[in-house]
Steps between C-alpha positions, in 0.01 A plus 500: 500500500526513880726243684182310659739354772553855620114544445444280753795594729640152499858307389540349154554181665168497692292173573156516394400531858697785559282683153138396611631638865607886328208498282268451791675785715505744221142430385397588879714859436354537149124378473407487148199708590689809626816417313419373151847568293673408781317173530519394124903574529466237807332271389680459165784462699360200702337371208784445296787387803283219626508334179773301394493539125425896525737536771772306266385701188504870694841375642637494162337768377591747711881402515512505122251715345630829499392625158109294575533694858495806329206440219260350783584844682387662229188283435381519894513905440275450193287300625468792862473743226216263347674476160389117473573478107856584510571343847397190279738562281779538721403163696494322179838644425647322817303167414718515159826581676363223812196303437536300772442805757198388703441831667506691170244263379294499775494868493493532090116279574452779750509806221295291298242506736538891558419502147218297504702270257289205671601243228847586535529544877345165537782279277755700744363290789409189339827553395674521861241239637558185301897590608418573863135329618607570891552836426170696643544846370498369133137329564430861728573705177329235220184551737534916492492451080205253519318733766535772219371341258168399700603135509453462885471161537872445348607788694371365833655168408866658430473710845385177683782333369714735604386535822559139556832536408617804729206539790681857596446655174268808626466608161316212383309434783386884432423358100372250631221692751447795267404243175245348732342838589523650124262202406314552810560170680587661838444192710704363293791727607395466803531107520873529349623760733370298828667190365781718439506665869480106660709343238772412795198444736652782678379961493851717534557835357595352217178481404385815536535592141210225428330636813539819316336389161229304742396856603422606184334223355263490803420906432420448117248234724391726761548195709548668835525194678797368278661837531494502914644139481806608309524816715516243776780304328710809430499587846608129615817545249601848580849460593646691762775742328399834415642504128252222414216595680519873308542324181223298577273812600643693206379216270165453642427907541560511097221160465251736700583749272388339235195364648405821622516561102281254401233595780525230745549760794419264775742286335736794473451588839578153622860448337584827583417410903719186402804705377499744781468210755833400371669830452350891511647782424267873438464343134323177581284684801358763244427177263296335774329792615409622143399085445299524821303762364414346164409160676256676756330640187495138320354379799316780570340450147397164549311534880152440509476630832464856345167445380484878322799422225509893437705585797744286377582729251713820615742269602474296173559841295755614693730166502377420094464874409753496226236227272205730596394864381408769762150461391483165596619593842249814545194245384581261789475780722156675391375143524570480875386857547194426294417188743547688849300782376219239382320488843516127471555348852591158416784634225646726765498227725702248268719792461528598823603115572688472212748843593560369864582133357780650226648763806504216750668216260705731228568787681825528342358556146195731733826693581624543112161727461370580840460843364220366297331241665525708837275778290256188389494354871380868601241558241363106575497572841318834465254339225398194728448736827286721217295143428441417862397870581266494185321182574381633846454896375230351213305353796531777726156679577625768661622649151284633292353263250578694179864650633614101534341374145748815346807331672383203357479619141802686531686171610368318154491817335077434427421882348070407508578341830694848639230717320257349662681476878533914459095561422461288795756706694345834453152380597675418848466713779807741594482313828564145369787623274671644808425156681668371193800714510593444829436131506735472134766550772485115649610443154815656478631331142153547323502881635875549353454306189173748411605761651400719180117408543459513873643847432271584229182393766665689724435829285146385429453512854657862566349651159143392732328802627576587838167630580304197342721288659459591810120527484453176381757354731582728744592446902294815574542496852836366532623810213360756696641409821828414381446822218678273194321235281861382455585505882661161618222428738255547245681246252495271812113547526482455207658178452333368772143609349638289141662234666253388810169697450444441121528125552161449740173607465457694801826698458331539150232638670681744721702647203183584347365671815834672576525652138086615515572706821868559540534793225224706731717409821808590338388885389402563879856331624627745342380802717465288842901469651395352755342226363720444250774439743333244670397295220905573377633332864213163459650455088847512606427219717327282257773609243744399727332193587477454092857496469631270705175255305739621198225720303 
């Protein structure tokens, strides 16, 4: 056995004042939380030097018990090795050479309980308390053996009472908190720890480990409210030296840890913004960012303002991926392809409003997969430019009838509907498919997005006989001047003749005339120069004039 005095750094001869004043400066060094071992050495120490009858007993004990020093060595290394039966026998052999031993009592009730000797364990400590009723750790212990054998009203009773008798027992008031929460009476826990904090009507740093426990109980709550509050307090008590304030960050960075574990991220995120207020280092900035993260995405999860819950989830896959299959990932994503290709205006809309609401309000999770949502932002935008384009191209007269109702099948993919539009499309005139062709151009997404069928008309047009073609819709005059059906200022003539003569009656009219005497005219332009020319200088005028009307 250790000389406790040396344990706790302090004189044989100290007062009581001068123990409770080394305990309190070591437990600040060695927080049972990051120093366990070292904290159970400590407070054993303290425990048994600040009372009378133990101190009196150890004082003998360890003066004269050389041959019981070196047995309870030998039982303490059974019982690290976890060889509980015979450390019990070697702890009963001291009781036979010493029964009068408190510690070796005490710590004989101890095995039992390692054992789960309840019965046994428990006449240890009634044992120890009808000797010493002020002594707390005795109750402490009777309540651990109760608490493991389900009885939790005794076992609240015995941790209570020892409470009462030593206030700065952490241990119990940890019992004490984590009893109330195993039977799921965390307001409960809650109510003892804030009597607890105010007990001295006063908030200090030493009350931070209740502050601590506080946290918790408000996360297994999800009280947010509660949780800021304590945040609040923490940050009144924060003392001003540096080795406190890292402990104090160290301790609270682990608590996020754990509630990042159990899914409260905004929680998570929130304690770990706490601990790095009060110290960072690279450790506790990678927590928060990585907490950050997750609590966008809780949040994220939960806003109503994205009214089309789908784009919610590359984000959601990629921050959750490891509970999810890549199916379930590729599904979400052919279901928001699926929807922009569906040619429904008010879905691309809510989409549309939905993308620019998550990029303006979460753009750091938009940055975690801009690669992906920048490649659905581009096919949206391309799809809703494709809607407004396609609700003024089905109204458009200027196209030919049956050319627009195959666009329109194509879009639905309606195969009666297309069959039908291509009948239509080759009883049209050669001259209203060319109108068509050349007007598809104002709509520059429809034209790119069936570019395989304009193409296809395109050849229908071409595979047309020349010579049919142009006796049926010839510029007679205008060819044989300018010697090329296909000349420019022919296709401007032409144009014009579609665009402005077709639509009145007496244009109408002169088309008809033109085409019943212009082939004669046009076989004797082509022996009379002369003539020719002229008529070549007055059309390059009206061409010209044509232009700049933009035919």
């Amino acid at each position: 056995m250790e000389n406790l005095y040396e344990v706790l750094g302090i004189d044989k001869n100290a007062t009581d004042q001068e123990i409770k004043k080394a305990y309190n400066k070591l437990l600040r060094k060695y927080p049972p939380e990051k120093e366990a071992d070292k904290y159970k050495e400590i407070r054993e120490a303290y425990d048994t030097l600040r009372d009378k009858e133990r101190r009196k007993n150890y004082d003998a004990y360890f003066e004269h018990g050389e041959e019981i020093k070196k047995l309870e060595k030998e039982a303490s290394e059974l019982i690290e090795q976890e060889n509980y039966s015979r450390a019990e026998t070697i702890l009963k052999k001291i009781l036979i050479i010493s029964p009068e031993i408190i510690h070796i009592r005490e710590l004989l009730g101890d095995v039992f309980l390692l054992e789960e000797k309840y019965d046994e364990s428990m006449k240890q400590f009634n044992s120890l308390i009808q000797e010493y009723p002020n002594n707390s750790d005795y109750y402490f212990k009777r309540g651990c053996v109760y608490k493991e054998k389900g009885m939790y009203v005794n076992a609240e009773l015995d941790y209570l009472k020892s409470y009462s008798l030593d206030y700065e027992n952490l241990g119990t008031i940890n019992e004490i908190v984590y009893l109330y929460i195993k039977q799921d009476k965390i307001d409960k826990a809650i109510s003892f720890l804030n009597k607890e904090i105010y007990r001295d009507n006063s908030i200090d740093f030493d009350d931070f480990f209740c502050l601590s426990k506080l946290i918790e109980c408000y996360v297994l709550k999800n009280d947010k409210l509660g949780l800021q509050k304590v945040i609040l307090d923490i940050k009144k008590i924060a003392p001003e030296d540096e080795d406190t304030r890292k402990y104090m960050s160290w301790k609270l960075a682990k608590l996020a840890i754990t509630i990042y574990e159990l899914e409260y991220y905004i929680l998570a995120y929130e304690v770990a913004d706490l601990a790095k207020s009060l110290y960072s280092d690279m450790k506790i900035e990678e927590l928060v960012n990585s907490f950050k993260t997750y609590k966008l995405t809780e949040e994220l999860l939960k806003d109503e303002n994205i009214t089309y819950p789908p784009l919610k989830g590359p984000i959601f896959y990629y921050m959750f991926g490891e509970k999810f299959s890549k199916e379930d990932r590729e599904k979400n994503l052919e279901v928001i392809f699926s929807d922009m290709s569906s040619m429904n205006f008010d879905v691309l809309q809510k989409m549309k409003n939905s993308l620019t609401y998550f990029i303006n309000n979460y753009f750091l999770l938009y940055s975690e997969r801009e690669e992906v949502y920048k490649k659905i932002k581009e096919e949206l935008d391309r799809q809703i430019l494709l809607e407004k384009e396609f609700n003024l191209f089905i109204k458009d007269n200027r196209i030919n009838k049956a050319f627009r109702l195959c666009i329109a099948a194509l879009q639905i993919d309606d195969k009666n509907s297309f069959n039908e539009g291509i009948e239509g499309i080759k009883r049209s005139s050669i001259s209203s498919l060319k109108t068509t062709l050349e007007e598809i151009n104002r709509y520059p997404t429809i034209r790119d997005k069936f570019s395989n069928f304009i193409s296809e008309i395109r050849k229908i047009i071409n595979s047309t006989s020349s010579h049919n073609s142009r006796k049926n819709e010839g510029c007679y005059i205008a060819t044989a001047v300018y010697g090329n059906y296909d000349a420019e200022e022919v296709l401007v003539l032409r144009k014009f003749r579609d665009k402005f003569l077709q639509k009145y009656l007496l244009g109408r009219s002169f088309i008809k005339l033109y085409y019943a005497v212009s082939p004669t005219l046009a076989k004797k332009l082509k022996s009379e120069f002369t003539i020719t020319k002229l008529i070549k200088k007055l059309l390059d005028k009206f061409v010209c004039y044509l232009r700049k009307k933009e035919y």
